[in-house]
TORKOLRO-6541 format. One record per residue: x, y, z of N, C-alpha, C in turn; residue in one letter. Coordinates in steps of 0.2 Angstrom, whole numbers, plus 5000, padded with zeros to 4 digits. Example, Ala and Ser with C-alpha at 12.3 -4.5 7.8 and 13.67 -1.06 7.14 Angstrom:
2
506649725039506249785039506649845039A/506449895035506849955036506450005039S/
# end
This chain:
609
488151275080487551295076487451365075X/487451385068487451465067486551485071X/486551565072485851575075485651645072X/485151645070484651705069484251715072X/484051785075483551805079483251855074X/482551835074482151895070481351895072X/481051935069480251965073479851995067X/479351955069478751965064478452005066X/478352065061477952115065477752165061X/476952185062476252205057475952225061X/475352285055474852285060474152225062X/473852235065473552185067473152165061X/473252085063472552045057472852055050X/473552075049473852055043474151985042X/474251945048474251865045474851825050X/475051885055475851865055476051795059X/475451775064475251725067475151665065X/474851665059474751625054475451595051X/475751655048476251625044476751615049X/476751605055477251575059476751505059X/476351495059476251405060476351375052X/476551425047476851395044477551365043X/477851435044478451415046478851365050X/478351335056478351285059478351215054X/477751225053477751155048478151135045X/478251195039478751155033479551165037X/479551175043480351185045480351125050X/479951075049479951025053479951005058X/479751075063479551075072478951035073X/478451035069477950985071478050915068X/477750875071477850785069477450765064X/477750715059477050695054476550705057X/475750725055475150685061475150745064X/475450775067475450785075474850845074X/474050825076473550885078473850945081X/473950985076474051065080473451105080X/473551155084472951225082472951255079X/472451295074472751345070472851415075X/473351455071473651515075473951475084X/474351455081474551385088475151445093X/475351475091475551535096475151565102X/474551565097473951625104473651565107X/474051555114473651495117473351525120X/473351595123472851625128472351605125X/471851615130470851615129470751675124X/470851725128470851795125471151825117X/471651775116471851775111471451735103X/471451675106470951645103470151665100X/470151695104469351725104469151785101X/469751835101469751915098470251885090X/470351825090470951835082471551885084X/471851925090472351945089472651915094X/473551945094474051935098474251985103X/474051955108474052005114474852005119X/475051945119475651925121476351905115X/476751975117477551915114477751855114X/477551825109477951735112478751735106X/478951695107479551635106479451575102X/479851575096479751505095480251495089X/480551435088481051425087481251355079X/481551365075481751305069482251285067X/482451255064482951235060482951235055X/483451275050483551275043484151285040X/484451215038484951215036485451215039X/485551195045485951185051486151275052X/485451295054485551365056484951355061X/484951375066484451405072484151455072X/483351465068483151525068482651545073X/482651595080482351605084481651645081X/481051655081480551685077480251705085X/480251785083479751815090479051835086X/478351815087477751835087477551895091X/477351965086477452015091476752035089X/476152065093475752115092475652145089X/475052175086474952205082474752285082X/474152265087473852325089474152365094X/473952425093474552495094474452495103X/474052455108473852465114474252405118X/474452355114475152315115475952335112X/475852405112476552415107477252405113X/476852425119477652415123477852335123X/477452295119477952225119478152225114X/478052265107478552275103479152305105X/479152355107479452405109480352355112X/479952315117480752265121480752215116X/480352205115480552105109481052145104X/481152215100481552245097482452225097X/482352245106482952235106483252165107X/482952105105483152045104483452015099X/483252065093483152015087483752045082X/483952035079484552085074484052085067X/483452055063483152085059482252075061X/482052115056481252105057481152085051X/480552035048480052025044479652075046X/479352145040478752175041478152145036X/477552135039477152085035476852135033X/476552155025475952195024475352175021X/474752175022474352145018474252175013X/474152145006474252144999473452204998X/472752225000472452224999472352315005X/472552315011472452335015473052395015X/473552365014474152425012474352445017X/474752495022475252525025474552555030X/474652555037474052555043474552585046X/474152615051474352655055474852605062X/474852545061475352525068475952495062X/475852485056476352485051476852535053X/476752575054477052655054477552645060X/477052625065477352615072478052555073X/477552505069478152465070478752455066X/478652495059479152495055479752535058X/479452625061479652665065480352655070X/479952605073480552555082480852515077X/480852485072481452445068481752465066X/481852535061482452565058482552615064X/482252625070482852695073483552635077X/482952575076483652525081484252495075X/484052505070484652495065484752435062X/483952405062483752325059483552355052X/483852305046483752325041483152255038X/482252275038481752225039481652205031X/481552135031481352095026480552115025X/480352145020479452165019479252095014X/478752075018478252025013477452065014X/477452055008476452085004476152005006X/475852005010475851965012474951955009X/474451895009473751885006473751904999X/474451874995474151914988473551884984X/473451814987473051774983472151804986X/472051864989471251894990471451924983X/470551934984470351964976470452034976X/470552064979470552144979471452174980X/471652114982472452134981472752204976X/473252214978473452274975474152284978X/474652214975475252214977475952274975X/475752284969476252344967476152424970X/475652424972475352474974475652474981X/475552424985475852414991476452424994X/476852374986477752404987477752474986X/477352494983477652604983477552614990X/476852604993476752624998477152605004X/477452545006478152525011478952595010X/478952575002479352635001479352685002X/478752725000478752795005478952775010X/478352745013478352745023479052735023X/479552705022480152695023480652755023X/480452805018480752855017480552905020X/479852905024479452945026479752945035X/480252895036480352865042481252895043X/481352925039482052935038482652875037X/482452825034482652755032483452765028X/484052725031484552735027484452725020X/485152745015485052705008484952615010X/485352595013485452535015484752495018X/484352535021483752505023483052525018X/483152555014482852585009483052525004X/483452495003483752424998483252375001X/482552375003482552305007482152255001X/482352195004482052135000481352124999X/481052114995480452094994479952014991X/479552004997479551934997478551934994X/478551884989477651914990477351834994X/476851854997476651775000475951785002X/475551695004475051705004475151655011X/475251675018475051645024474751565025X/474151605025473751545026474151485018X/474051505014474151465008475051415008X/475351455013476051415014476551435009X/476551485005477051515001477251575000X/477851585000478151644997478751654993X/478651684988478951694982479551764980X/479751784977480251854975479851874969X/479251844966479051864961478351844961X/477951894958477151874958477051824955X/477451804948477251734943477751694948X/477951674954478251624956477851564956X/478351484958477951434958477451414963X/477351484968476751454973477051404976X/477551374979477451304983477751304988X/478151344992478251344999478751405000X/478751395007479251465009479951455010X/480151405006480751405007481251475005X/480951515001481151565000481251635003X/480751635009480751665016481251625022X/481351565021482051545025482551565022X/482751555016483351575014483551645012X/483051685015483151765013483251785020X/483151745024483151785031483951745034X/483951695031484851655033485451715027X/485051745022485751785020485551845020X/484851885023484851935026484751985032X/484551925037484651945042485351925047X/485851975050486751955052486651925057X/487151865058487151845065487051895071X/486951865077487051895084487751955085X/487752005087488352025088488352025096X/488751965099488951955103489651945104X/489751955113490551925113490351875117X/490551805116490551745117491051755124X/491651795124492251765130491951815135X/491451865137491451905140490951875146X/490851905151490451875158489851865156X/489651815156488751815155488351875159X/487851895154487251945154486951935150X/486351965150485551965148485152005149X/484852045145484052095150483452045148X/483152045156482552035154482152075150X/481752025144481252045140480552035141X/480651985144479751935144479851925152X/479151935155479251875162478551875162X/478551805162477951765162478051705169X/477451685173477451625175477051575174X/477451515178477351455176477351415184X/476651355184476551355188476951305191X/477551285189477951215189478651265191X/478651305188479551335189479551415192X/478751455194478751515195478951565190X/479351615191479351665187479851645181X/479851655177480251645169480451705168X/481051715166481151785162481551765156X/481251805151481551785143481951825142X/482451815138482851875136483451835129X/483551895128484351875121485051895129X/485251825125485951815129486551875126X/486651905129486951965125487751965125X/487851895131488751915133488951845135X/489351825134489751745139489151675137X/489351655139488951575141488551595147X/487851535148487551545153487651465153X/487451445159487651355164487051365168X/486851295169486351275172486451285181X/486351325186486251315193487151375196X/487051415188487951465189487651495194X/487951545197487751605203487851655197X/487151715201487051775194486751835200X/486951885196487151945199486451985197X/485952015196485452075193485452125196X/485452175191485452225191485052275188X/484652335190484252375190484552435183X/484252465178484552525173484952565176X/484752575185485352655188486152605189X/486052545189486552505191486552465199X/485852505201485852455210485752405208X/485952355214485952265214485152255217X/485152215213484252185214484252125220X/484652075216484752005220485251975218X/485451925220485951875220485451815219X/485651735215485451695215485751645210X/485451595209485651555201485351545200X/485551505192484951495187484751415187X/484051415193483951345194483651325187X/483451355182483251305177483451385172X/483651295165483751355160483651315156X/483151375150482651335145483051375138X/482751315134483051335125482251345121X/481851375115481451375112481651295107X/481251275108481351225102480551205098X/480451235092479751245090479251265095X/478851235097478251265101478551245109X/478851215109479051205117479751235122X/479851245126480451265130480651215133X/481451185131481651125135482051145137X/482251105144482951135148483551095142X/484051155145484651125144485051155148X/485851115147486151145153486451195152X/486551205145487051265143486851315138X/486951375139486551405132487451465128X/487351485122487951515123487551595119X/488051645118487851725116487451705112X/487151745112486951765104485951745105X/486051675107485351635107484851675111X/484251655112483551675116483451625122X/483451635126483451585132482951645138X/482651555144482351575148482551565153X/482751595158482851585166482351575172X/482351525177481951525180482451525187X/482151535194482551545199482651615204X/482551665200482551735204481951755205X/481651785211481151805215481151885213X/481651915211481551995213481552015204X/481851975200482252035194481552045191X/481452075187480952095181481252125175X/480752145173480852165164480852275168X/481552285164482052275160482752275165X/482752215169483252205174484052175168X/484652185173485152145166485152085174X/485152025170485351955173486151945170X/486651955175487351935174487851895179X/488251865177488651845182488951885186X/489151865194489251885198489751935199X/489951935195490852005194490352065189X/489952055186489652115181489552175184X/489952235182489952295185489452355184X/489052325175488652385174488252355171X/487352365170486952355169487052345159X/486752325156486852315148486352375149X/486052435143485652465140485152435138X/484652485141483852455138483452505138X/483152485131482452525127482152565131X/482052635132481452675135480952665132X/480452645135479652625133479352715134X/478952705129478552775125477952755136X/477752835135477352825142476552795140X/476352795146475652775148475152845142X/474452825142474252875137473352885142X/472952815145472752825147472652795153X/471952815160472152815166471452775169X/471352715173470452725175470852675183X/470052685185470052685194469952625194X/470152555197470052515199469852505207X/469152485208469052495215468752415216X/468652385223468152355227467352365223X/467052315221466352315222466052325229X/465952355228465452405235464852405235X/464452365229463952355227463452315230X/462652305230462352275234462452205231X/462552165227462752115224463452095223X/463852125228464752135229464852065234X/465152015230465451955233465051905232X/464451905229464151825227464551815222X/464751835218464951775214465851755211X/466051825213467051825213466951785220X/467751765219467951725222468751765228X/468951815224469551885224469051945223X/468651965228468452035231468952105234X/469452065238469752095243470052145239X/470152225243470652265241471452245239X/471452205246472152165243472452125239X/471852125237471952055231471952095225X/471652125225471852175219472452215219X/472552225223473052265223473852195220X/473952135224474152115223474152095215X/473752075213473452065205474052125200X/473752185202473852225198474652255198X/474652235203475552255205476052195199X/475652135201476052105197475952095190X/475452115186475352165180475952195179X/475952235180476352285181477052285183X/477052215183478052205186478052175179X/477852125174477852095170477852145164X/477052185163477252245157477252275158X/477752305155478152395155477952455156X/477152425150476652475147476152495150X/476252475158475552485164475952505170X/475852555171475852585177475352585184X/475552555189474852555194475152575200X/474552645203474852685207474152685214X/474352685220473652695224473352755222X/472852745223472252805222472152845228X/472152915229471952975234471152915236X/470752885232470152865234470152795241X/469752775242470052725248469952665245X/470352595243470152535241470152525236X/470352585231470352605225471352605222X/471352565216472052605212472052635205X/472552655203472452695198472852665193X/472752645187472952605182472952615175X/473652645173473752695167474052635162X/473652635156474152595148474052635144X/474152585137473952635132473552645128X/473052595130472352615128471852585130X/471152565129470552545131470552475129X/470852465125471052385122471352345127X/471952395131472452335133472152355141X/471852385142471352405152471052345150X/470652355145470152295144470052235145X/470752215140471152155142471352135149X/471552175150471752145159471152135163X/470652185162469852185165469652105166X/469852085158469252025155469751965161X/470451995161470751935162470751915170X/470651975173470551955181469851935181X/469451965177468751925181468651855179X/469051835172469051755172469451735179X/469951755181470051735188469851745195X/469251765194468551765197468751825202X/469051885200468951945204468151975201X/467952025208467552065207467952135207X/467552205206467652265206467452305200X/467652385202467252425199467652455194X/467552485189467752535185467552585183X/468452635184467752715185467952715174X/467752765173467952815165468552805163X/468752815158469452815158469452865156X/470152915158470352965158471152985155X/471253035150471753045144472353045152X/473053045152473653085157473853145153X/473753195157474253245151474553285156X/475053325153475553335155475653425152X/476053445157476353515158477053515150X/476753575145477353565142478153595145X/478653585143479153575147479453645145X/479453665140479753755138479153805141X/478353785138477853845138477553835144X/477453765148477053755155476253755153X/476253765145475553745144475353655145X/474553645145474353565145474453565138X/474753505140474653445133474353395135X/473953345128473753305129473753255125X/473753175124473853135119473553135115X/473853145107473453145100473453085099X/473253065093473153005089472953025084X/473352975077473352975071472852945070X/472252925067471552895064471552895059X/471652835056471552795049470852775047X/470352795044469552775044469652765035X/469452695036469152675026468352645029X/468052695024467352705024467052685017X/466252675017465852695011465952765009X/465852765003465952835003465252885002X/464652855004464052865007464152905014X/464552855020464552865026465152925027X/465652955022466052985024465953055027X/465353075026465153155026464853135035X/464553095037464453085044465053075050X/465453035047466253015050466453075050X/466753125045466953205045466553245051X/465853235050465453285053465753255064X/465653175064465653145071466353165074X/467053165068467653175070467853255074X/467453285068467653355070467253375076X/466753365079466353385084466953345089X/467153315090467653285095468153305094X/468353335091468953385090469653355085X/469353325082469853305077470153345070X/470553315068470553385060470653335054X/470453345049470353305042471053325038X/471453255040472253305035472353265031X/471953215029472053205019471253145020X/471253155014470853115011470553085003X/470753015002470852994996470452954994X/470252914988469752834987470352804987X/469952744990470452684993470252634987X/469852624983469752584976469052554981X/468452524977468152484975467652524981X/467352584978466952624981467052664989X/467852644990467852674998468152724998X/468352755003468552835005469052815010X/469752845009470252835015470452895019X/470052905025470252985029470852975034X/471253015034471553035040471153085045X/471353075049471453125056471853125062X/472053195063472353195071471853235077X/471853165082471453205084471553175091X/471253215098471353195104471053125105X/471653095111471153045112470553025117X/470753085118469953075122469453105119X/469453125112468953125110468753045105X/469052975106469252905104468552885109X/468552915116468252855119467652865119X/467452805118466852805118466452815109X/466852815106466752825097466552765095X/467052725096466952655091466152625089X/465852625095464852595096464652645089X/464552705090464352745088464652755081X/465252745077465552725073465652665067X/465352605072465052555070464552575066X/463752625069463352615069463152675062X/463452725063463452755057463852745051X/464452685052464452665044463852585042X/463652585048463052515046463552435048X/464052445052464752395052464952385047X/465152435039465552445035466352465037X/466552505042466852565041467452525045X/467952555045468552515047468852555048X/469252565058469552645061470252595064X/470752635063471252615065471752695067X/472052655074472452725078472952705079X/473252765082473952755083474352835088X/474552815095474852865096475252925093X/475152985092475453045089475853085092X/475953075098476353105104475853165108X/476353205109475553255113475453305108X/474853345111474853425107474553465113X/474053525110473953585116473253545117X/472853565122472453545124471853585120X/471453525117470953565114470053585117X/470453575123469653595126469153565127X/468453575130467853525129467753485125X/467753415127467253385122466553355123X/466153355119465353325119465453255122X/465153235127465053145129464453105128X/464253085128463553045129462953085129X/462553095123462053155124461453115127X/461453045131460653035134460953005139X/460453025143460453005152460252945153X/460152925158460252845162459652835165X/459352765163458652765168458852725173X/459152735180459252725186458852665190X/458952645193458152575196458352625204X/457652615206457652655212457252605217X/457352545215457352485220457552425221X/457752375225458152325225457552255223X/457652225218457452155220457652125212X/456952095208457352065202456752095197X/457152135192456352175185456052125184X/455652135182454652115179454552165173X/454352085171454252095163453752165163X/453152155166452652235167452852295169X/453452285172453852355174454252385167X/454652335164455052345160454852365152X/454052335152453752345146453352425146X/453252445152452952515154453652575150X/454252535152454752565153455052575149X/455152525141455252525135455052585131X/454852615132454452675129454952765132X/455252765135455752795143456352785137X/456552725134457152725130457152635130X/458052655127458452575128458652535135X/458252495135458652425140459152385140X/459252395147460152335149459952285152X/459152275153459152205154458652175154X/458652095155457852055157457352045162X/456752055160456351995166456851955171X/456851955177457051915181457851945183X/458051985179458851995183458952025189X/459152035192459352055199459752135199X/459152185201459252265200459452285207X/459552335207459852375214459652445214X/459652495221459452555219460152585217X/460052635211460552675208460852615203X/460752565199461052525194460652565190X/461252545184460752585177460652535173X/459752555172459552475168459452485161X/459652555160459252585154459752645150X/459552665144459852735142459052785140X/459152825144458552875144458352905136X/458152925133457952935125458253025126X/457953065133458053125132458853115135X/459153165138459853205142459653205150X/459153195152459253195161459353135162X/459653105167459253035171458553025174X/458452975176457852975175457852905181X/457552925187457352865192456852805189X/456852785189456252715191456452655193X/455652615194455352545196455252505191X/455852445192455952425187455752355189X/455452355197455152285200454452295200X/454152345198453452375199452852295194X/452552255201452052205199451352245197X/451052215194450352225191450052225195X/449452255197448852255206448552205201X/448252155202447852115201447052115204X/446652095202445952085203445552045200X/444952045202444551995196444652005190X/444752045186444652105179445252065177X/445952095180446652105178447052065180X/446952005175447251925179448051935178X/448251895181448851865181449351865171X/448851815171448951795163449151835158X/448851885159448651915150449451955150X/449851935154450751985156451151945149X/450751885146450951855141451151895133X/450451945133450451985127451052055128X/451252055133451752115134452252075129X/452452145122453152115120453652145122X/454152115124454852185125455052165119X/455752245117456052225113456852215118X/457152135113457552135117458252175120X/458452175126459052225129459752235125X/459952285125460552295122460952285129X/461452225125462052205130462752235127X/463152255131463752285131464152235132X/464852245127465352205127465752245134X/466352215138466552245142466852315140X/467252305133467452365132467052425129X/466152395127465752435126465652485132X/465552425139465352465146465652515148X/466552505146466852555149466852605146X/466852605138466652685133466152695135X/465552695139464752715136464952745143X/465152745149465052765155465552835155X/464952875159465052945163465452955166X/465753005168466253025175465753015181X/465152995182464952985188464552925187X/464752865184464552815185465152735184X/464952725185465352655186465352595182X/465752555180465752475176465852435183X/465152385184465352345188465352275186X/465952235188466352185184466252115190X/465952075187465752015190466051945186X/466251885190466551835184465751825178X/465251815180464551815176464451875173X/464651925177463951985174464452045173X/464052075170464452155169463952205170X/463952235174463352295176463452395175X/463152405173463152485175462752515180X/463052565184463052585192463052665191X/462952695197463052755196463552765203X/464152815203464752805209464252815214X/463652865216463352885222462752845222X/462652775222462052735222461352775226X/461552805233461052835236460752905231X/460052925227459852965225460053045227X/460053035233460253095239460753115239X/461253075239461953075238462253095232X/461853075226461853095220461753165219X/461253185222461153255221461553295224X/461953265231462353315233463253325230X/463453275227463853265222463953305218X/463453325214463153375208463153435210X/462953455216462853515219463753545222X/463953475224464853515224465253525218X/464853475212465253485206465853415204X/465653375209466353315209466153255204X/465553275199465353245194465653275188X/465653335187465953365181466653335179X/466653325173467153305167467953345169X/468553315168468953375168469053405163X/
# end
């Protein structure tokens, strides 16, 4: 059977997950009947819950007695290093672009990784059928960017498909018949080239994917790049310098076939196959047989961009409710992160209990954040912090830029200009995007990014729409403004009282309820002025004859402002902490004792870098 390997890939929330369960469908991997999910790729929790793809997956059809491997890639720019390895699997891309939303900044990104590897991608305008559509507009806009990318003539010729995802069709013409994708199969069987493989040479493979599994341990995915692979052969792995990692065999070897992985005994070049069996290798290891004398080539992944402190809960509410406290345990955790994605770097901390844990953005720390504490770790999180880096001719600092895509009201744009530039951004084009909106760019630091999004929200009124994308580095531009209100602190331990909290409503905004369980140094509040601000947030009523009990009924509060996780970790100071519970998410200050606070400040080990 002939084989295709190909990858779907967009930026985020253009559809691409979708139009793979169609693909499944009318390619007849699902069974009459058979109850599927929608978006049946993102089986994570996490994925289900935010609408995006956070994880690479595989999955597999038939058409036309031809094998098409389909890899499901991410969208957003803070998963880009599993774009980055899935590349090197596939021999063409589908780039999906929404009909209505047009060329985005991880468009750019991922169009960029497909033509420098010399895949020539099939584009579908993808949601023609919205009301706001603007297909032909959108084919100029791929063309540039194509040309804009330094695109061969030959890749610059690409095909164009228009489609509606959800709706189950795609066409070569807007007045098409509407009726299925048969015309997305057939363009991708005579445009995208077989495997180029050598079938008679030693089997190999690099690992691309490793995931585990509770029944077979560690998996690694990867495109069979050389020979035949056999069920139970003896295999050689090997490191990029060329050292030997391990010796072992492939006690299981799996094939995609629609949504499932089934063993088989044998797999041959060319195809996408899993291996289960080795303890040591990982991603970007080569898996080969036992005579292989040099590793296959593999992708360098773009570096790490941002960095935060993983520590112990140390807090007076540390271990009621995780179940993975231990420094070790985290440590173990995160190490194994980190063997699996490219795109995380995890190093011990100078701090004690503490490691240091670098990705490429707030999104994808976040993610991992969310995903340990569903595994019931506890722990703190410090600020996150930009990595920069010594220029390599001048020995000046540099530090990560990002490109910023904002479509706005065009009410809100003079506030977005005014917020961007105060954070050190620069205004390099701005146009009307149609139907009263404003499309800006900016390049701007990313530390001037963290902590925007709330405040961004809140000034287009949740109209406004920011999309980013790493720009490499630049010079360092200096101070930036952080949080202009200080923190109302609890400077005692038990549970707040609604009479304490209603005195205190008037002081600013509250993080929390009557009855929740406060600590000295937690911060229960956002101060209205710039200092911090101590108080008693368990402070009872003196009662007497007069001053009953009761009348505590008329206090109204308003209710607390709750933060999303990734809220908590933008809103937080260099000297304060996210404290992460499987139940609760708290804000802390690093030096809980007041005293200790003040002498902090006075060595200066709170200041900003």
């Amino acid at each position: 059977m002939q084989i295709r390997n190909v990858a779907i890939i967009a930026h985020v929330d253009h559809g691409k997950t979708t139009l793979v369960d169609q693909l499944l469908r009318q390619s007849g991997a699902f069974r009459e009947h058979q109850q599927v999910a929608e978006r049946a790729l993102d089986r994570n929790d996490l994925e289900r819950e935010r609408g995006i793809t956070i994880l690479a997956k595989c999955t597999s059809v038939v058409w036309q007695d031809t094998r098409i491997n389909i890899v499901d890639t991410p969208g957003h720019a803070d998963f880009g290093g599993e774009v980055e390895r899935i590349l090197a699997m596939v021999d063409g891309a589908i780039v999906l672009v929404d009909a209505a939303e047009g060329v985005l900044p991880q468009t750019k990104f991922v169009v960029g990784k497909a033509l420098a590897r010399g895949l020539k991608p099939i584009v579908v305008v993808n949601k023609v059928d919205r009301g706001d559509a603007r297909p032909d507009e959108v084919h100029t806009e791929v063309f540039d960017l194509f040309a804009a990318l330094g695109a061969t003539d030959e890749q610059l010729d690409f095909p164009m498909l228009y489609a509606s995802g959800r709706q189950g069709w795609a066409d070569t013409g807007l007045e098409g018949p509407r009726q299925d994708l048969s015309a997305m199969f057939d363009l991708v069987l005579r445009h995208v080239p077989p495997p180029a493989v050598d079938p008679d040479a030693p089997f190999a493979m690099v690992a691309t994917i490793l995931d585990y599994d509770n029944y077979l341990g560690r998996v690694l995915t990867g495109r069979l790049e050389q020979g035949r692979a056999k069920l139970n052969m003896p295999v050689r792995v090997l490191r990029a310098d060329g050292s030997a990692v391990e010796t072992g065999r492939l006690t299981k070897l799996l094939s995609f076939r629609g949504l499932d992985r089934v063993p088989v005994e044998e797999a041959e070049a060319g195809d996408i196959i899993a291996v289960a069996g080795l303890s040591e290798a990982t991603v970007p290891d080569t898996i080969g047989a036992p005579d292989l004398q040099a590793p296959l080539p593999a992708n360098p992944i773009d570096p790490p961009t941002l960095s935060m402190t993983f520590r112990i809960n140390d807090g007076p509410l540390g271990g009621r409710e995780g179940k993975k406290v231990t420094s070790r345990q985290i440590r173990d955790r995160l190490f194994r992160e980190a063997e699996g994605n490219v795109a995380i770097k995890v190093t011990d901390s100078p701090e004690s209990e503490a490691f240091e844990v670098a990705g490429r953005g707030e999104l994808q720390l976040g993610v991992l954040i969310e995903q340990m504490r569903r595994e019931g770790f506890e722990l703190t999180i410090g600020r996150p912090r930009v990595l920069t880096r010594a220029n390599a001719e001048t020995g000046e600092r540099e530090e990560p830029m990002e490109e910023v895509l904002v479509d706005v009201d065009e009410p809100f744009s003079g506030v977005v200009v005014e917020k961007i530039s105060r954070r050190r951004g620069e205004l390099q084009d701005m146009r009307p995007s149609g139907g009263g909106k404003v499309r800006l760019t900016f390049r701007m630091p990313s530390r001037g990014l963290i902590g925007y999004h709330g405040e961004f929200l809140t000034d287009t009124r949740g109209s406004g729409v920011m999309n980013r994308l790493f720009a490499g580095f630049g010079p360092w531009r200096g101070p930036i403004e952080g949080r202009r209100n200080g923190s109302l602190i609890s400077n005692a331990d038990g549970e707040a009282v609604q009479y304490a909290l209603f005195s205190l409503q008037e002081r600013g905004a509250l993080f929390v309820n009557p009855g929740d369980k406060v600590y000295v140094g937690m911060i229960i509040g956002e101060h209205s002025r710039d200092n911090d601000l101590d108080v008693n947030p368990i402070k009872e009523k003196k009662l007497t004859n007069i001053r009953a009990a009761g009348k505590d009924e008329a206090l109204l509060l308003t209710p607390p402002r709750r933060m999303s996780l990734e809220q908590a970790i933008a809103y937080v100071e260099d000297d304060e902490l996210v404290e992460v519970a499987p139940s609760a998410i708290r804000l802390r200050k690093r030096h809980l004792d007041p005293h200790e606070r003040k002498r902090a400040d006075r060595r200066g080990e709170n200041e900003a870098a």
